[in-house]
C-alpha positions in Angstrom: 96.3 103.5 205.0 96.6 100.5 202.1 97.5 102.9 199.5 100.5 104.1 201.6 102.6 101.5 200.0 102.3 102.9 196.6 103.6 106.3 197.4 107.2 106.5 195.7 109.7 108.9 196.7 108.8 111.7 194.3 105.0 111.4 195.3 106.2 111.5 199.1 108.2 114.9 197.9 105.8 116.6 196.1 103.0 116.0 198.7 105.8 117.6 201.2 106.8 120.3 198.8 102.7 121.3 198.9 102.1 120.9 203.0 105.7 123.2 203.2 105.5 125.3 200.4 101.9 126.0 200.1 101.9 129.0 197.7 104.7 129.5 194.8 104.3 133.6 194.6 104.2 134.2 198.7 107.1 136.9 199.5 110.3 135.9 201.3 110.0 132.2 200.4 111.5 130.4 197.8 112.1 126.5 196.6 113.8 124.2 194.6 113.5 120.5 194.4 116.9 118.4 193.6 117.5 117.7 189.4 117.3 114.0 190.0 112.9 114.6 190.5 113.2 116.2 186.9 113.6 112.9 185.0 110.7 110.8 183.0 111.1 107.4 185.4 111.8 106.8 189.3 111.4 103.3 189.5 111.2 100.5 186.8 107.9 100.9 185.0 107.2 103.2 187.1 107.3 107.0 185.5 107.3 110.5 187.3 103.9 111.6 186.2 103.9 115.3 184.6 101.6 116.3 187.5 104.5 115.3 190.2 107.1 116.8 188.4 105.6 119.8 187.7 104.6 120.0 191.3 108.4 119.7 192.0 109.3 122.4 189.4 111.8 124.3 189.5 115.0 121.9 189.9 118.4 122.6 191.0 121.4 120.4 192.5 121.2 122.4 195.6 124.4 121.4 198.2 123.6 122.1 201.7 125.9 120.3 204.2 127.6 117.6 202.4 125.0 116.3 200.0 122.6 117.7 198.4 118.9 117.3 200.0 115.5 116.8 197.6 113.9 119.9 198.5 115.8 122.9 199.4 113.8 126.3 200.4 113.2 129.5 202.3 109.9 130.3 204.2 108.3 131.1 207.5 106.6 128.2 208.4 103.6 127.7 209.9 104.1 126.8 214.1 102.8 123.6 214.0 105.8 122.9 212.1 108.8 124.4 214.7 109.2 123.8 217.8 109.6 127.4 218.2 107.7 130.1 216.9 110.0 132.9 217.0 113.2 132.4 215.6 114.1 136.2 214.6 113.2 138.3 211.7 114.5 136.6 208.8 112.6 133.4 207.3 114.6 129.7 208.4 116.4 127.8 204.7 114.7 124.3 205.2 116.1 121.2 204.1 113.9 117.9 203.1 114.8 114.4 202.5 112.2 112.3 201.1 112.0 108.5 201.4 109.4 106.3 199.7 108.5 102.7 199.0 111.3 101.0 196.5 110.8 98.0 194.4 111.6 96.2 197.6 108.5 97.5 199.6 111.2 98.7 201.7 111.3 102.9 203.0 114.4 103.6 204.5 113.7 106.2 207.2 116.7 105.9 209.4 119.1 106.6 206.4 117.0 109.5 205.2 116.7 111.0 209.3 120.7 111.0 208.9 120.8 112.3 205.6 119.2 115.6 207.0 121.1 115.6 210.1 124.1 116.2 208.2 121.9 119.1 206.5 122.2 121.1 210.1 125.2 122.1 209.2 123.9 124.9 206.7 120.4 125.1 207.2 117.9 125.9 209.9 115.4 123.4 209.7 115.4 120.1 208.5 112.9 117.3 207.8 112.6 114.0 206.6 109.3 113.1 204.7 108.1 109.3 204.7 105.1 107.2 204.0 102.7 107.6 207.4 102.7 103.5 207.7 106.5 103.1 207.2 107.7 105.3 210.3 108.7 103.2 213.3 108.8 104.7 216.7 112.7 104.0 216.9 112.8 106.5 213.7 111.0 109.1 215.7 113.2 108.9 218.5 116.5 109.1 216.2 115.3 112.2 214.7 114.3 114.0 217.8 117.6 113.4 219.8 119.1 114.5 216.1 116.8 117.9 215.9 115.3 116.7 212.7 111.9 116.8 212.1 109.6 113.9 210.8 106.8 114.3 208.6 104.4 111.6 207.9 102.7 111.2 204.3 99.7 109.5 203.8 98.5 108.6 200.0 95.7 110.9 199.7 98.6 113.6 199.8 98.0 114.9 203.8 101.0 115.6 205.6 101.5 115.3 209.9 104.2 116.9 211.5 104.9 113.8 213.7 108.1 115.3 215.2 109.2 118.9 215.0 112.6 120.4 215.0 114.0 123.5 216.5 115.1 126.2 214.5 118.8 126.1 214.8 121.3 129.8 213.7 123.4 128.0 211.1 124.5 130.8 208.7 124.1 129.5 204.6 127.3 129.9 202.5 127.9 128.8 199.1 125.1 127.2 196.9 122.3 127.5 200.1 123.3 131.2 199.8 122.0 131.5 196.3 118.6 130.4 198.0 118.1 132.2 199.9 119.4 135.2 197.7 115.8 134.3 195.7 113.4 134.4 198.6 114.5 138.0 199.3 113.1 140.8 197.5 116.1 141.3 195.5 115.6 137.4 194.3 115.6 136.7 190.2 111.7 136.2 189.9 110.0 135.7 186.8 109.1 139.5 186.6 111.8 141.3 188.1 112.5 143.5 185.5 110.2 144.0 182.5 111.5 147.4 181.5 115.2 147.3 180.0 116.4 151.3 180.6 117.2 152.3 184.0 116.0 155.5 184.0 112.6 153.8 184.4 113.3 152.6 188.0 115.5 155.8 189.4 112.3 157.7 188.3 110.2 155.7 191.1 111.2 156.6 194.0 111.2 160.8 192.7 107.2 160.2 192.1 106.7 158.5 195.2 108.7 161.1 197.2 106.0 163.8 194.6 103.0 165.3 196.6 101.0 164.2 193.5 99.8 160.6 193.3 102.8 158.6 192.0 100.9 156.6 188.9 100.2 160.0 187.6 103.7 161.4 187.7 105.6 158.3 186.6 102.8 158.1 183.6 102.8 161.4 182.8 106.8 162.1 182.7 108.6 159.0 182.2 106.8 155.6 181.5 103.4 154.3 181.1 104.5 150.7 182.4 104.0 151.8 186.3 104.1 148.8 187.7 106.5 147.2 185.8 108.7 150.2 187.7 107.6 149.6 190.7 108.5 146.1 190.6 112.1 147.2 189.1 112.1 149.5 191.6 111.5 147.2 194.6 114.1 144.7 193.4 117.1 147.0 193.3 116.3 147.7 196.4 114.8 151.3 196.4 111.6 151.3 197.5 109.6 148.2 200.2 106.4 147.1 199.6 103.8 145.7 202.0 100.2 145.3 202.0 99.3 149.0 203.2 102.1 150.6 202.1 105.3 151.3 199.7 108.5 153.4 201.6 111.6 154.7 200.3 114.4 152.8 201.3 117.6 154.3 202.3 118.8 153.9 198.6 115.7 155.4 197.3 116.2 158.3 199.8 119.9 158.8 198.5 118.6 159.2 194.9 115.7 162.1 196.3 118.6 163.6 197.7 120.3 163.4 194.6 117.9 165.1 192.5 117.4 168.2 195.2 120.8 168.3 194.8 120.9 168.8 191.0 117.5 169.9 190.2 116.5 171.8 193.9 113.1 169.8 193.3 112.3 166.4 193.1 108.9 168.1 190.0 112.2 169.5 188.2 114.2 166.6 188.4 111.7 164.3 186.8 110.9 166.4 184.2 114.0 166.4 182.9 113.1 162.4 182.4 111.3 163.6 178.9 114.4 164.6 177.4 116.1 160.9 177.6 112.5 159.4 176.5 113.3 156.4 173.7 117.0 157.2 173.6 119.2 153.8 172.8 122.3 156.0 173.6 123.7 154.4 176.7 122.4 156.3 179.8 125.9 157.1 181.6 127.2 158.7 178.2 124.4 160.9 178.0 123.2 161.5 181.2 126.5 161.3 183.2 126.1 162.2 186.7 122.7 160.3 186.6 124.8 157.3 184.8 127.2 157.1 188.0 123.4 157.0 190.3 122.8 154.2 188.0 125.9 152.5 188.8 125.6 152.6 192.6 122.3 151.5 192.5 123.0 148.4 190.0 125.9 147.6 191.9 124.2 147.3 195.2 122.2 144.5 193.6 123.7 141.1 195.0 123.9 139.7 191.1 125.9 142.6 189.7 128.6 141.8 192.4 128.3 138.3 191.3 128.8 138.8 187.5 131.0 141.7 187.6 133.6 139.5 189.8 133.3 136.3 187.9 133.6 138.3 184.4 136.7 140.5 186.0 138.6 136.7 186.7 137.5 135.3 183.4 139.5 138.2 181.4 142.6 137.5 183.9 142.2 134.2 183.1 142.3 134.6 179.7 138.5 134.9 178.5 138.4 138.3 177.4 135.7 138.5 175.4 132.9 135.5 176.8 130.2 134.5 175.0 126.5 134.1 177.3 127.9 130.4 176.7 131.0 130.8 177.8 129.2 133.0 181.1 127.0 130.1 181.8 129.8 127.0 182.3 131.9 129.1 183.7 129.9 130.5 186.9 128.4 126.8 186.7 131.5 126.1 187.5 132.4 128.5 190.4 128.8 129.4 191.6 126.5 126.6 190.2 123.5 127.2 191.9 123.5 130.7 191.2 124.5 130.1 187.4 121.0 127.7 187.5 118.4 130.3 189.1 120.3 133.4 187.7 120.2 132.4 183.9 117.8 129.3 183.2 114.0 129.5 183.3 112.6 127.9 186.3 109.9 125.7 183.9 110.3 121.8 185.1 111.2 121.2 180.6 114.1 123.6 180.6 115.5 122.7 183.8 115.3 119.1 182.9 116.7 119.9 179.1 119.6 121.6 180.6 120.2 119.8 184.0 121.4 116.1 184.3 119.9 114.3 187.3 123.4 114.8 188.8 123.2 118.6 188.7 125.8 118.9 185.1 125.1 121.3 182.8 124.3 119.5 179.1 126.5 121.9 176.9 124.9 121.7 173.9 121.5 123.2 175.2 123.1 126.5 176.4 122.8 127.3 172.6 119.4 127.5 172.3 118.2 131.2 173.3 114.6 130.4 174.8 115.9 128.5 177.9 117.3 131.1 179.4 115.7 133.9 181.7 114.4 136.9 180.2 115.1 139.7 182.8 118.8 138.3 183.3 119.3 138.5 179.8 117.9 141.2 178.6 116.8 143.9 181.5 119.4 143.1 183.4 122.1 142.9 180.6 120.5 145.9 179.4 121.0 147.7 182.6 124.6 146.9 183.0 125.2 148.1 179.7 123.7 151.7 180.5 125.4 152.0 184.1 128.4 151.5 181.8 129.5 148.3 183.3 129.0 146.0 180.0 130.2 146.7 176.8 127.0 145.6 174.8 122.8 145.3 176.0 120.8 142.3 176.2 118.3 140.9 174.1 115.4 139.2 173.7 115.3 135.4 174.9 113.4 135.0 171.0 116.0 136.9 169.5 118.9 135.6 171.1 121.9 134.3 169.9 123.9 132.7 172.9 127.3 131.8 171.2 127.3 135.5 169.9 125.9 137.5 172.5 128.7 138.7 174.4 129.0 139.7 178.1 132.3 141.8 177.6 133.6 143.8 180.4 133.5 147.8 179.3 136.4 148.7 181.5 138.5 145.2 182.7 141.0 145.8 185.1 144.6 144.3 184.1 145.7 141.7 186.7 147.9 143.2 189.6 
C-alpha cells in the first residue's frame, strides 16, 4: 500500500465514482460529481489530471442535507454494498464524501464520516470514500453506529466496502429531487429527443398498438427516424421499454383510445399522419383536437411543469418576455440543480466554463449557444411551441442566439 499516500481527494472520488457508478448509460441510475472536482488544480502543484476529471464528469453543486456532498447519484447497487438487499422498487439517491491525503499527509476521515451523516437527512445511502491505509478502526466504528458506509481506496483504483450502511426511506426534495428526476426514464439524457414535431412521438404508440410490425408503420406513414420516436416516445412517458419487450403505458393507452375515438381505427388514424408531413405550421392550430393530446401529454412531462410555472411567475414578476438568458439565472436561482442538468451540456469543459467551484453560474457564458443542451432547446422548445404552450420554437444549439431566443409564454395568466 505505499502509493496509498499519493491518492488526493479527486483520485479517491473518481476511483469511487467507477466502483459505484460502473456504467454511465445503465437505466434508472444517474450521477453527478460536486463543481469544485471540475477545476484545473486540487492541491499546490498538484493538478486534476483530464483523465480524473473527466472520470468525474458531469458536475453540479448538488445540496443534499445541509452541504453539498462530492458525488451525488441514483442506482441500484450491487449487495455487497447495502446491508440490505431489498429496499423496494425504486433505486436508493447515494451520497459520497471523499477524503484524501492533503499537503499535510493528513486524511481526515472522521470529518468526512460526519459530513455524510448529515447527508441522511435526504438521501438513502451514504458513504465516505478514503485512502485504504488512512482508515482507523475508531473511524469504522463512528460510521457504523452513524449508518454510513466506509469505503476503502487503494492506489491502484480498487475499492472495499469496509463498512456497509442500511438503506434508510428518506424522501429527496429540492435539488436531490432534480437527481433523481434524471435517473428516471423521463430524465434529460443526451438523446431524449432528436425529433422536434410531436406528431412523431403520438404516432408511436398507434404503430405499436398496429397488428403490423411497428418499424414498418411508423416508416411508412409518419417518420423514417423510428427510433429516434421510440426514444421520444419512452420519455414522455408513453410507452416502457425493457429487454424483451416495449408496452403501452396508461398514457399511450389514452392516446389509442383517442384515435378509435376520432378515426374508429388506430390504420385510419395514422394515416391521417401524411397530411401534417413537413408542416412548420404549429401542430395545435392545424391539427386541434390532436394539439390539446399534445398538450396533456407534454404537460405530464415533469420539466414542462417546471418551466411553465417558473415562466408563469417571471411575467408576474415583471419579465414578460425572457430571453433563454434571462430563463437560465432565473430557475438558477429558484431551482439550480435543475437549471444545471435541464439546460447545460453535461461535458466536464462546459460545466466547468459555466459553473464556479462554488456552484454560481458565470453570466457571461450563458451567451454562447453551444453550451447548452440540444433537446431542451430545441426538441423540447419546439414541442412546447406546437402543444401551444410557447410563443416561439427552439433552435439549434449551432444556430442559437441565447440573448434573442425568447421563451415567451403563448397564453400568461394575469396575476390574481
Amino acid at each position: 500500500m505505499a502509493g496509498v499516500a499519493t491518492l488526493t481527494e479527486p483520485q479517491v472520488l473518481a476511483h469511487t465514482k467507477q466502483r459505484l457508478f460502473p456504467e454511465a448509460s445503465e437505466p434508472n441510475s444517474y450521477v453527478v460529481s460536486d463543481t469544485q472536482f471540475g477545476k484545473d488544480e486540487w492541491l499546490p502543484g498538484r493538478p486534476i489530471s483530464p483523465a480524473v476529471r473527466t472520470q468525474l464528469a458531469p458536475f453540479n453543486h448538488v445540496e443534499v442535507g445541509s452541504g453539498y456532498p462530492d458525488l451525488v447519484g441514483v442506482r441500484s447497487l450491487e449487495s455487497d454494498l447495502l446491508a440490505v438487499e431489498r429496499f423496494g422498487s425504486q433505486p436508493p439517491l447515494i451520497a459520497v464524501e471523499a477524503k484524501g491525503y492533503t499537503e499535510s499527509g493528513a486524511v481526515d476521515v472522521e470529518r468526512g464520516i460526519l459530513q455524510a451523516y448529515d447527508r441522511l437527512h435526504e438521501a438513502n445511502a451514504v458513504y465516505v470514500a478514503a485512502p485504504a491505509d488512512s482508515i482507523a478502526s475508531s473511524a469504522r466504528t463512528l460510521a457504523r453506529e452513524l449508518n454510513v458506509g466506509v469505503l476503502g481506496v487503494e492506489a491502484d483504483g480498487v475499492v472495499e466496502p469496509l463498512e456497509v450502511p442500511r438503506v434508510v426511506g428518506n424522501r429527496t426534495t429540492g435539488d436531490a429531487s432534480a437527481i433523481r428526476f434524471q435517473a428516471t426514464a423521463q430524465g434529460v439524457a443526451d438523446k431524449s429527443f432528436s425529433l422536434n414535431h410531436p406528431k412523431n412521438y403520438l404516432a408511436y404508440p398507434l404503430a405499436l398498438y398496429h397488428p403490423d410490425p411497428t418499424d414498418k408503420v411508423l416508416a411508412e406513414h409518419v417518420v423514417r427516424a423510428v427510433d429516434g420516436a421510440r426514444q421520444g416516445a419512452a420519455f414522455l412517458g408513453l410507452i416502457t421499454e425493457s429487454p424483451t419487450e416495449t408496452s403501452l403505458t396508461p398514457l399511450g393507452r389514452e392516446v389509442v383510445r383517442f384515435a378509435h375515438t376520432e378515426y374508429g381505427s388506430v390504420d385510419a388514424a395514422i394515416r391521417s399522419f401524411a397530411d401534417w408531413s413537413g408542416s412548420r405550421k404549429r401542430f395545435c392550430a392545424i391539427a386541434p383536437k390532436w394539439g390539446l393530446v399534445t398538450r396533456r401529454v407534454i404537460w405530464a412531462y415533469p420539466a414542462t411543469k417546471l418551466l411553465v410555472t417558473e415562466l408563469q411567475t417571471m411575467y408576474e414578476d415583471g419579465i414578460t418576455d425572457p430571453s433563454l438568458v434571462d430563463l437560465v439565472e432565473w430557475l438558477h436561482v429558484q431551482q439550480p440543480t435543475f437549471a444545471v442538468e435541464l439546460f447545460l451540456r453535461g461535458t466536464d469543459d462546459v460545466r466547468a466554463r459555466v459553473l464556479t467551484e462554488d456552484g454560481n453560474l458565470i453570466a457571461s457564458q450563458l451567451e454562447d449557444g453551444s453550451i447548452y443542451h440540444s433537446p431542451t432547446v430545441f426538441q423540447l422548445k419546439a414541442m412546447l411551441y406546437h402543444s401551444g404552450l410557447l410563443a416561439e420554437r427552439g433552435a439549434e444549439p449551432h444556430r442559437l442566439e441565447p440573448l434573442e431566443d425568447r421563451w415567451t409564454l403563448r397564453e400568461p395568466l394575469e396575476a390574481v
